[in-house]
C-alpha positions as CSV (number, residue, x, y, z in Angstrom):
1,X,-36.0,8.2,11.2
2,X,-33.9,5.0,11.5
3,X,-31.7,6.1,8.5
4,X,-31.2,10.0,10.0
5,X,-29.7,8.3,13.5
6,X,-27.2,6.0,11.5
7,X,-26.0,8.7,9.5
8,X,-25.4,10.8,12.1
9,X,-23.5,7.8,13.8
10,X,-22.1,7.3,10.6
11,X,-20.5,11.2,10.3
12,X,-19.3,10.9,13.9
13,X,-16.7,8.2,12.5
14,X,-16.3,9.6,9.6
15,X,-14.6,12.7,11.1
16,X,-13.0,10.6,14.2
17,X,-10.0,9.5,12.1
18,X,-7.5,11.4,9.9
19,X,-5.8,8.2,8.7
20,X,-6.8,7.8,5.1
21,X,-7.0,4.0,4.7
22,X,-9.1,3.2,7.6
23,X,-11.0,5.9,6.7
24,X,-12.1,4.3,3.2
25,X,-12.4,1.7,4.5
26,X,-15.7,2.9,6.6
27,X,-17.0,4.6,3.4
28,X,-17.6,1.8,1.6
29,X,-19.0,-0.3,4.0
30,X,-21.2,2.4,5.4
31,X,-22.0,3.0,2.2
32,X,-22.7,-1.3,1.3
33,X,-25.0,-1.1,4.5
34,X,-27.2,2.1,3.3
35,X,-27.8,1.0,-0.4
36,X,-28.1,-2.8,1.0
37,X,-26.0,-3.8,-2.5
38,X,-23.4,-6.8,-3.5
39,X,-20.2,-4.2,-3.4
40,X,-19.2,-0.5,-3.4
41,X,-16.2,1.3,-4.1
42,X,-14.6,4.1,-4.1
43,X,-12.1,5.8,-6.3
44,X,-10.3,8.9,-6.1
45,X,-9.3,11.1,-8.5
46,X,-5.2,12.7,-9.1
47,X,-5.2,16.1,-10.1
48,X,-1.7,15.5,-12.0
49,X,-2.9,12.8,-14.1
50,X,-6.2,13.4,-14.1
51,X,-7.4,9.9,-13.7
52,X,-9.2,7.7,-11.8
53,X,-8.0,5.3,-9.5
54,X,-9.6,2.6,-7.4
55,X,-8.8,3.1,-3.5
56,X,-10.7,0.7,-1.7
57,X,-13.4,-1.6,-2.7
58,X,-16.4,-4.2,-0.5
59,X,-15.6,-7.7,-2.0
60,X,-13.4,-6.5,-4.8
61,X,-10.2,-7.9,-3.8
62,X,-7.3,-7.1,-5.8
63,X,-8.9,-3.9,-7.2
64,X,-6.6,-1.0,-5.2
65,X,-4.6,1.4,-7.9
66,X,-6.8,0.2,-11.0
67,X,-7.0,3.2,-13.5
68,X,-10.6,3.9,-14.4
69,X,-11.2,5.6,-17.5
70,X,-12.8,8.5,-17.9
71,X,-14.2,8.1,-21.0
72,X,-16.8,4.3,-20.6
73,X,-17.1,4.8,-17.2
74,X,-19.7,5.2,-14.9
75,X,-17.1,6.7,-12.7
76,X,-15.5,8.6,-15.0
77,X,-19.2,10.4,-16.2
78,X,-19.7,11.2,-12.5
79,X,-16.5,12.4,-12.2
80,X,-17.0,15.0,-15.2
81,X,-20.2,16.2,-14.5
82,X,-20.3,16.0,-10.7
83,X,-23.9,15.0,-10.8
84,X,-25.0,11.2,-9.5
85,X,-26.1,8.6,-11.8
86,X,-28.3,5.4,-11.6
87,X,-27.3,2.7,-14.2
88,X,-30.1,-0.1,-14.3
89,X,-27.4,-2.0,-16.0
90,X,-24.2,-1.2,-17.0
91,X,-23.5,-4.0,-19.9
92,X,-26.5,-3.1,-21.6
93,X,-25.6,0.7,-21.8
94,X,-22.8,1.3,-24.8
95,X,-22.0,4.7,-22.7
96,X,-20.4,2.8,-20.4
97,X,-18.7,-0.2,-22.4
98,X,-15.3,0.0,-19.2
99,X,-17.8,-0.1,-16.6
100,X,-17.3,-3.8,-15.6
101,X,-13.7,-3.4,-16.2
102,X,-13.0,-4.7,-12.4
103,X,-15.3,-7.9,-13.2
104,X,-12.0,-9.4,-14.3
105,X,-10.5,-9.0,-10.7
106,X,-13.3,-10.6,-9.1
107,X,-15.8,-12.7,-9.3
108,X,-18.6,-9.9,-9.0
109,X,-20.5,-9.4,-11.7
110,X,-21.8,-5.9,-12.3
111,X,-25.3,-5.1,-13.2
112,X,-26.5,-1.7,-12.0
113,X,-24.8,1.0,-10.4
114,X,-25.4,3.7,-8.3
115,X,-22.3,6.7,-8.2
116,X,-22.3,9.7,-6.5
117,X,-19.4,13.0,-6.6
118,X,-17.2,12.9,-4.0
119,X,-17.0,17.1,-3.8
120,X,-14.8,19.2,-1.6
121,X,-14.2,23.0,-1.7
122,X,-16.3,23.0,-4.9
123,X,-14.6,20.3,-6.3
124,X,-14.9,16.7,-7.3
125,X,-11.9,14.5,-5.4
126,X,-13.2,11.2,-6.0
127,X,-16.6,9.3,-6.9
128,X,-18.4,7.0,-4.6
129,X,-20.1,3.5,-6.3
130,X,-22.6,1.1,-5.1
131,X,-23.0,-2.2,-7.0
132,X,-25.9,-4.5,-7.5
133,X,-29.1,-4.1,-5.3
134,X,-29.4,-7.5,-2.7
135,X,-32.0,-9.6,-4.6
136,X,-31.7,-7.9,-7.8
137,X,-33.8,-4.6,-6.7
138,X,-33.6,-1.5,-8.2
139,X,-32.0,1.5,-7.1
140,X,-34.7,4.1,-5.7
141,X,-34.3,7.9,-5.2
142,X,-34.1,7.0,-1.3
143,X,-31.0,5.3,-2.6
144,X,-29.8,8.2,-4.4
145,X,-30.1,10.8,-2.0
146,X,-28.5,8.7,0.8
147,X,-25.4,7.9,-1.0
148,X,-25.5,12.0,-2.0
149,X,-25.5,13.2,1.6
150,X,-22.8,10.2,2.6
151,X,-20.7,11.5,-0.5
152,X,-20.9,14.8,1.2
153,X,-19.5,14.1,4.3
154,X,-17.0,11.2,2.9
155,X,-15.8,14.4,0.7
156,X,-15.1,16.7,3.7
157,X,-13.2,13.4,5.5
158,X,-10.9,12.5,2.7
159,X,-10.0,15.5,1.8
160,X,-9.1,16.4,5.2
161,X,-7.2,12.9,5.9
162,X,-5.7,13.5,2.3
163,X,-3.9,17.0,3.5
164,X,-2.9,15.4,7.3
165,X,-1.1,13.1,5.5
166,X,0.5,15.6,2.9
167,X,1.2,17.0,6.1
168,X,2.3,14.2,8.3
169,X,4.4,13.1,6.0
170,X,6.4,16.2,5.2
171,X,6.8,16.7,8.8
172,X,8.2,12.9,8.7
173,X,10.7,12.8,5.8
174,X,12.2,16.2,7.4
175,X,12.8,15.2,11.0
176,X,14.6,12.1,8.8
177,X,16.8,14.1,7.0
178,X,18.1,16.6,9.5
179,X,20.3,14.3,11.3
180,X,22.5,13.1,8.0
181,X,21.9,16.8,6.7
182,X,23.6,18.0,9.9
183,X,26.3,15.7,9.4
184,X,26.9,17.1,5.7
185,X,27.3,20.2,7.0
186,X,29.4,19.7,10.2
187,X,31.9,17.6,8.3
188,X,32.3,19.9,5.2
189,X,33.0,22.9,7.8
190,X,36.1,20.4,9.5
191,X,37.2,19.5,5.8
192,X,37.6,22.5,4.8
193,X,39.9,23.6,8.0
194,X,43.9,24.3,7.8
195,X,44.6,22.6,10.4
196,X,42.8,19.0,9.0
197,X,45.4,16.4,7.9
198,X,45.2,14.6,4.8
199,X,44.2,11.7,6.7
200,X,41.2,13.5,8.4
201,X,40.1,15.3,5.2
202,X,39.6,11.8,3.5
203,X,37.8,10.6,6.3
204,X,35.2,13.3,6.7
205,X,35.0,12.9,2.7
206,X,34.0,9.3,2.9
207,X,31.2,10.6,5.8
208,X,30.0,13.3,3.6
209,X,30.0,10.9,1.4
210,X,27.7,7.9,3.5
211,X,25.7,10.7,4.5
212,X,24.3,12.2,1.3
213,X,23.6,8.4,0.1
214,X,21.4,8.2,3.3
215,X,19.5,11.0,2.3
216,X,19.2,9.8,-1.2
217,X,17.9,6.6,0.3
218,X,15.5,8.0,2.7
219,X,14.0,10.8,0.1
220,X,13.8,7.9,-3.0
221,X,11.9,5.4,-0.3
222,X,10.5,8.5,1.0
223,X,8.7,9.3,-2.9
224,X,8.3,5.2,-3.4
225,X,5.6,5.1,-0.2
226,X,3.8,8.2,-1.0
227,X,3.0,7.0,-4.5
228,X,1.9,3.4,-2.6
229,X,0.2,5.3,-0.6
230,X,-1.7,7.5,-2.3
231,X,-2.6,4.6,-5.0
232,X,-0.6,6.6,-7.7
233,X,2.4,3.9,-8.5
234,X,2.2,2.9,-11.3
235,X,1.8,-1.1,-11.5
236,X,2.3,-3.5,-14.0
237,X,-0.8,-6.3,-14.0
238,X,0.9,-9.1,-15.5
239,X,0.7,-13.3,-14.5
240,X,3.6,-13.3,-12.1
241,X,5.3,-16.6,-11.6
242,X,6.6,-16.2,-7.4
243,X,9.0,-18.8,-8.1
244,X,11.0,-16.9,-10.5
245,X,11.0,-13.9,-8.0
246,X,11.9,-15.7,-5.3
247,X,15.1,-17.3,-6.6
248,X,15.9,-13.7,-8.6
249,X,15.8,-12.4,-5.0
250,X,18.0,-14.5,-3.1
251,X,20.8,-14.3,-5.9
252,X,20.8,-10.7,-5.4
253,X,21.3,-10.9,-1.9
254,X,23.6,-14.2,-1.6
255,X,26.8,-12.7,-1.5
256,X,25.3,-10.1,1.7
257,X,24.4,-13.8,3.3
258,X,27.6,-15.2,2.2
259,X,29.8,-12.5,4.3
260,X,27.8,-13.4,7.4
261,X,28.4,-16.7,6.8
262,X,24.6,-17.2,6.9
263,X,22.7,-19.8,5.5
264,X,20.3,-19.5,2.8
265,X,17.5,-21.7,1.3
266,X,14.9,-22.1,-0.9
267,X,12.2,-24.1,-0.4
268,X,9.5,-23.6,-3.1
269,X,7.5,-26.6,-5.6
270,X,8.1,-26.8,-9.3
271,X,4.7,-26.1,-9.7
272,X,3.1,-22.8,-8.2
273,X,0.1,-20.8,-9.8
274,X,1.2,-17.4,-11.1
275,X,-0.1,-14.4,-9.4
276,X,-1.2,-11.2,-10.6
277,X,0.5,-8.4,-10.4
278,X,3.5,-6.2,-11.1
279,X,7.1,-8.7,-11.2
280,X,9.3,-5.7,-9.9
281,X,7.3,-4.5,-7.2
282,X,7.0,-8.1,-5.7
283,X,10.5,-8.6,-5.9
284,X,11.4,-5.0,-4.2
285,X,9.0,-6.5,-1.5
286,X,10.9,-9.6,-0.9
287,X,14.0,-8.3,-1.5
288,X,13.4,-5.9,1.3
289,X,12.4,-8.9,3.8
290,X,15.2,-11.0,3.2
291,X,17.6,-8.1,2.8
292,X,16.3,-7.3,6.6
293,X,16.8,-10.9,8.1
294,X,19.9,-10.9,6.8
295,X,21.0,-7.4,8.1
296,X,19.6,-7.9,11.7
297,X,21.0,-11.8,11.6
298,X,24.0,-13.1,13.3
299,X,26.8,-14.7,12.2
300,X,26.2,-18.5,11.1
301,X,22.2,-17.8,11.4
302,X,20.1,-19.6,8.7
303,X,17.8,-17.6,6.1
304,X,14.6,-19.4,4.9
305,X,12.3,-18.2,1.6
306,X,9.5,-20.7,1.6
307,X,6.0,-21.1,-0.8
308,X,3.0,-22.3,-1.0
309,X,-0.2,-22.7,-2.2
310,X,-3.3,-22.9,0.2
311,X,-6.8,-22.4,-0.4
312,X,-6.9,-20.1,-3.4
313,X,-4.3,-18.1,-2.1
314,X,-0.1,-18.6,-2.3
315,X,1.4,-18.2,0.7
316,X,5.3,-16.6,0.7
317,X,7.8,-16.5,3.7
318,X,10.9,-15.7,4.9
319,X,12.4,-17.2,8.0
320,X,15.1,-16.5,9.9
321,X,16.9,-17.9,13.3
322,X,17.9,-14.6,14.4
323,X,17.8,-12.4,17.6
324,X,13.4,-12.2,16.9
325,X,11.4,-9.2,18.1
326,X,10.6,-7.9,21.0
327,X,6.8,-8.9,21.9
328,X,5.7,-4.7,22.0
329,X,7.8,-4.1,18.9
330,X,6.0,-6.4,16.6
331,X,2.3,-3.9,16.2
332,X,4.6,-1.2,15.0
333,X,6.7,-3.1,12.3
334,X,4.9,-1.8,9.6
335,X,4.7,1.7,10.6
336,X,6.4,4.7,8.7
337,X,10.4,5.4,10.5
338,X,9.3,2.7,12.7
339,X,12.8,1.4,14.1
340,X,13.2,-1.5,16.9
341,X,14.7,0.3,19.9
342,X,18.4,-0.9,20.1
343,X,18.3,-2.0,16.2
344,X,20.6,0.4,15.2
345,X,23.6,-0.2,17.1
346,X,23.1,-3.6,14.7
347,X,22.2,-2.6,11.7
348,X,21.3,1.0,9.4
349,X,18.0,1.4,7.9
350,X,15.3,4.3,7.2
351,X,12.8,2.7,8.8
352,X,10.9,2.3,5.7
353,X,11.4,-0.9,4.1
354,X,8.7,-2.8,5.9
355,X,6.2,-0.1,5.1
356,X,6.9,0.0,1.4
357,X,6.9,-3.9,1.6
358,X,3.5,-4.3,3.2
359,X,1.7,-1.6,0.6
360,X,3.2,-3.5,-2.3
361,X,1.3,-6.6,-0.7
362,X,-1.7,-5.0,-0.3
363,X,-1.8,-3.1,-3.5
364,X,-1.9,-6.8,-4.9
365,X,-4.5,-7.8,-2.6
366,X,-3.0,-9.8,0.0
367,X,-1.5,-9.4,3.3
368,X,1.7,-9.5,5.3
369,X,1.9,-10.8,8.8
370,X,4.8,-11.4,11.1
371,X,5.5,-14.0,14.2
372,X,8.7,-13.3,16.2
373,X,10.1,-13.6,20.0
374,X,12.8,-12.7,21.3
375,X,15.6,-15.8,21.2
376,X,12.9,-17.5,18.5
377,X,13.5,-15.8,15.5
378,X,11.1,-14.5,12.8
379,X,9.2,-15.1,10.7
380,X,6.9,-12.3,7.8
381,X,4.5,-14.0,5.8
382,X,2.9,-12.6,2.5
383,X,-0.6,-13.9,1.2
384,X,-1.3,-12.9,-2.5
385,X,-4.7,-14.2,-3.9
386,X,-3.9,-16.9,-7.3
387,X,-7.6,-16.5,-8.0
388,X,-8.7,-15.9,-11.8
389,X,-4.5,-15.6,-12.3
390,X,-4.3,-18.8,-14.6
């Protein structure tokens, strides 16, 4: 059978990635192609909190780290039972009055729904949604048992890209740490010698010192990612005026431009549509990209925060006339501890700060993309959808 083959095919790619975003990614549209519907989603569920939250979504821009309720939920019914349920239409049914909660995101409207357990080891991890049959069909038990057996191996796959990157990550933040941890411990041995002077015991103090607020840095970035990661931060979504953020942004960072004798400027309109979204996450985000142009800029560079809005969408930038990136660098920008070889003998970092900025921009939605060369400068862009915000 056509539909055996396919999800076979679809299995095999299923379990050939342990990286969890792609791999959501694939579940939801494998799982739009099977049930031939408007959207699906899926949503995973936080033992800590016990909630809900939206991961990735078909045509549901803007969705990522929603809380669903469990109580008026489709979702949150699955999620409690671990049994899958067909809603002919979820506005009519008062069980489910939260149900079309995301409609206010998007421009989908929701109708029926088909959601299935996402179980692993015996227990439920997340529940899998299909939205609105193409041409206003019903869903039929074909559908039902197709989304069951792709919940079943969607289940196995998350859970095991979920504890690679429990994992990976530990592995990460503690090859980090060793080096300034060795350092602690090297120069508290020497400070504590007879034969230090004075002058040297003040010294190793102030390294002790720079040390332990690089490991405070690394582990509170280190926490801030896993929670964007994982689609547990907690985000505020409130209109969001990018104007405001953007001149909030370069105050805080004027005087760092100021010492480099590096120009700064603003050029934004009066008038900009507000955005949706969470005000201090978006300015962490672009304090973090022009808190990086000015770090890796030279003296009497210039520093550009520029916005616009463009087909639905507002465009934010940052330009600077520094050293640019090397061409092989720039695929790797955004990557966890990523550093540009030969950047730190220019400036410290964690390696972290582009990765936290481009989850914040995708948590809202949007995207983050970067054109550099080495001699031209650089230049990271950030597209949030305006959509619905007014």
């Amino acid at each position: 059978m056509a539909w055996l083959e396919r999800l076979i095919e679809i299995s095999r790619s299923l379990n050939s990635t342990l990286s969890l975003r792609p791999l959501l990614d694939r579940i939801i549209e494998a799982a739009q192609e099977l049930t031939e519907t408007e959207a699906c989603s899926i949503m995973l569920l936080d033992r800590k909190s016990g909630k809900l939250y939206f991961e990735a979504a078909t045509n549901l821009s803007g969705v990522r780290s929603i809380v669903v309720p469990m109580e008026g939920t489709v979702a949150g019914w699955v999620a409690r039972t671990g049994e899958p349920l067909v809603v002919p239409d979820a506005r009519k049914d008062p069980r489910f009055r939260f149900s079309h909660q995301a409609d206010e995101q998007t421009t989908l409207i929701t109708g029926a729904i088909l959601a299935v357990p996402l179980i692993a080891r015996g227990n439920v991890i997340g529940v899998l949604e299909a939205v609105n049959k193409k041409d206003g069909a019903e869903f039929t038990a074909a559908d039902v048992e197709l989304m069951s057996v792709l919940g079943d191996q969607a289940a196995v796959a998350v859970q095991n890209a979920l504890l690679f990157q429990q994992s990976d990550l530990i592995a990460e933040i503690v090859h980090e740490m060793r080096t300034p941890l060795t350092s602690v411990i090297a120069y508290a041995d020497l400070i504590q010698r007879p034969q230090s002077t004075q002058a040297q015991r003040a010294q190793f103090a102030g390294i002790i010192q720079s040390e332990a607020e690089r490991i405070n840095e690394i582990t509170k970035n280190f926490l801030d990612l896993a929670r964007l990661e994982s689609g547990r931060a907690s985000l505020a979504r409130d209109p969001v005026y990018m104007s405001t953020v953007i001149h909030m942004a370069v105050n805080v960072v004027r005087p760092q431009a100021d010492a480099k004798d590096i120009r700064l400027s603003v050029d934004v309109p009066s008038a900009l549509p507000p955005v949706i979204g969470d005000a201090q996450r978006l300015h962490q985000a672009l304090l973090n990209l022009l808190s990086n142009a000015i770090k890796y800029c030279r003296l009497g560079d210039s520093v550009t925060v520029a916005a616009r809005h463009e087909g639905g969408c507002l465009a934010v930038s940052v330009a600077d006339t520094g050293p640019g990136i090397p061409a092989d660098a720039v695929p790797h920008l955004f990557e966890r501890f990523y550093r540009v070889p030969g950047a730190e003998k220019r400036a410290l970092g964690t390696g972290l700060g582009l990765s936290i900025t481009a989850q914040i921009i995708e948590v809202h939605g949007g995207k983050i993309q970067v054109t550099s060369g080495e001699g031209q400068g650089s230049t990271f862009t950030c597209t949030l959808p305006v959509d619905g915000a007014e």
